[in-house]
C-alpha positions in Angstrom: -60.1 61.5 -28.1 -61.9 62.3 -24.7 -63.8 60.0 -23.5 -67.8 60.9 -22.6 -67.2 60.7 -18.8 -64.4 63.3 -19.1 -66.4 65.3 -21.9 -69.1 65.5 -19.5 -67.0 66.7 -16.9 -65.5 69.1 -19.2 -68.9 70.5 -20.0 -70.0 70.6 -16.4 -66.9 72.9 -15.7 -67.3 75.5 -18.4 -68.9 78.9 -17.1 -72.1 79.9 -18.4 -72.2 82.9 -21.2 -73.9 84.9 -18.8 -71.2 84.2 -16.3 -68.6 85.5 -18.8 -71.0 88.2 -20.2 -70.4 89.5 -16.6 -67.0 89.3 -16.3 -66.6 91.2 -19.8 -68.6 94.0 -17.8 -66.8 93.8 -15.0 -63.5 94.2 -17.0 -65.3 97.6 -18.8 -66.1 98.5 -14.8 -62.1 98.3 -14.5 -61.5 100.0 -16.9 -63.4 103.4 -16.2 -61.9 102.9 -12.4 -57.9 102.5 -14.2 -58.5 105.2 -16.1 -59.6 107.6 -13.2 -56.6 106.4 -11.3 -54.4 107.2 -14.0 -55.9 110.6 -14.3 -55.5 111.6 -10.8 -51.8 110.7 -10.7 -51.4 112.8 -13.3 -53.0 115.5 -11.1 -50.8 113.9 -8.2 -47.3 114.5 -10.7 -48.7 118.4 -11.9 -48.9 119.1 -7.9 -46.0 118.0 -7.0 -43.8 118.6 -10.5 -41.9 121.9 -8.9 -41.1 119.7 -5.9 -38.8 117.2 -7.4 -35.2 118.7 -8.4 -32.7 116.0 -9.3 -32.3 114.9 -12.7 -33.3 111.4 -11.8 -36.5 112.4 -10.1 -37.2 114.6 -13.4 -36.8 111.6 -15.3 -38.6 109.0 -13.3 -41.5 112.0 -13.3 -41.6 111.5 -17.0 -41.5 107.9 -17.1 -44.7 108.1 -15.3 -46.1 110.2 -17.4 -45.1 108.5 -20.8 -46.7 106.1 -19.1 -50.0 107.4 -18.0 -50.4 109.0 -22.0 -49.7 105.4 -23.5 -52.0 103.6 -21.0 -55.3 105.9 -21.4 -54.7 106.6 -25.2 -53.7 103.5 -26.3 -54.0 100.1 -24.2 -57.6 100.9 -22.3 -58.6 102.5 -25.5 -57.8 99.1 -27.3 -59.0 97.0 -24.6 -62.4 98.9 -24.6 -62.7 98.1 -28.3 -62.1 94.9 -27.9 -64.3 94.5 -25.0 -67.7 96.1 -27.0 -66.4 93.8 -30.0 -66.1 91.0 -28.1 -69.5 91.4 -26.8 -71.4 92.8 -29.6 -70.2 89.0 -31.0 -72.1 87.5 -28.2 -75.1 89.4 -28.7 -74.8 88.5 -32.3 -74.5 85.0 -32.0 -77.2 84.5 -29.3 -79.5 86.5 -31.6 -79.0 83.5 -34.3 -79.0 80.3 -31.9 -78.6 77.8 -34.7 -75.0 79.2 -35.5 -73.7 79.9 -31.9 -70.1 78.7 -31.8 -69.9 78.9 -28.4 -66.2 77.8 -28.7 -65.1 80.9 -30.6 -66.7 83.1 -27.8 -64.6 81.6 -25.5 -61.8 81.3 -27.3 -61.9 85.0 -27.5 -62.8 85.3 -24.0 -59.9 83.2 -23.0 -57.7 85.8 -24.6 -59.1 88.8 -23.5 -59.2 87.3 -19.7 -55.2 86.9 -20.2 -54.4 90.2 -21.6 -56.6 92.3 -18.7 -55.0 89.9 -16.4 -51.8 90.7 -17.6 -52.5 94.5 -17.5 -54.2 94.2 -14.5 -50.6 92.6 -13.0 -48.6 95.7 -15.1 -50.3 98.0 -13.4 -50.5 97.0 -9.7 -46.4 97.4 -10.3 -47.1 101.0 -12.1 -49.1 102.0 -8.7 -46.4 100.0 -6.3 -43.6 102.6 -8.2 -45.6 105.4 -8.7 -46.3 105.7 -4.7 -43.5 104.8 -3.7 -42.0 107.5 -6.0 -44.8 110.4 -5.3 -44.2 110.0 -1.4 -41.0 111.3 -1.1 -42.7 114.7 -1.9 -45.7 114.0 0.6 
C-alpha cells in the first residue's frame, strides 16, 4: 500500500486530461502526415518502377508496396478508430463527472501511447529502407 506522501507525489506527476486530450490529437495530426508520406512513395515507386531491373530490386519494390497497402488500409485505419474511440470516451466521461474513471482513460491512453510509439519506431526503419532503396534510381 502506498503511502500518502508517495500517493501525493504520484498524483502530482500524472498529466492533466487536457494534456493527453492533446497528445491524442497530436497522434491523429501524425497520422494524416504518415499517410501522405506513404502516398507519395507510392508515387516515388510508380516513377521509378521501369527503372529497377533485377529480380531483387523487383521484389524489394513490392515489399514496399505490400507494405504501404497494409499500413494505410489497415494499421492508420485501426489506429484512427481507436484514436476517435478513445476520445469520444473522454468526452463521454467528462460529460458525466460523477462517473469519470479517470484511471480507465489512462489506462487506455497508456496503450494507445505504446502502440503509435511503436509504429512510429516501425516506420522511421520503413523510411530509413525505403530511401536508401529509391536512391539508387535517383
Amino acid at each position: 500500500m502506498k503511502n500518502l506522501k508517495q500517493a501525493s507525489h504520484d498524483f502530482l506527476l500524472e498529466e492533466s486530461l487536457e494534456t493527453l486530450h492533446r497528445e491524442s490529437q497530436n497522434w491523429t495530426s501524425e497520422l494524416k502526415l504518415w499517410k501522405i508520406e506513404l502516398k507519395f512513395f507510392q508515387k516515388l515507386l510508380d516513377n521509378n518502377s521501369q527503372k529497377f531491373d533485377s529480380i531483387e530490386d523487383k521484389k524489394r519494390m513490392s515489399h514496399f508496396q505490400n507494405l504501404i497497402i497494409y499500413y494505410i488500409g489497415e494499421v492508420l485505419d485501426q489506429f484512427k478508430q481507436k484514436i476517435r474511440r478513445h476520445e469520444k470516451y473522454l468526452a463521454e466521461e467528462l460529460t458525466n463527472k460523477e462517473h469519470l474513471d479517470e484511471s480507465e482513460y489512462r489506462k487506455r491512453h497508456a496503450e494507445i501511447a505504446s502502440h503509435v510509439g511503436s509504429f512510429r519506431i516501425e516506420f522511421i526503419m520503413y523510411k530509413r529502407e525505403f530511401f536508401d532503396f529509391i536512391e539508387k534510381v535517383m
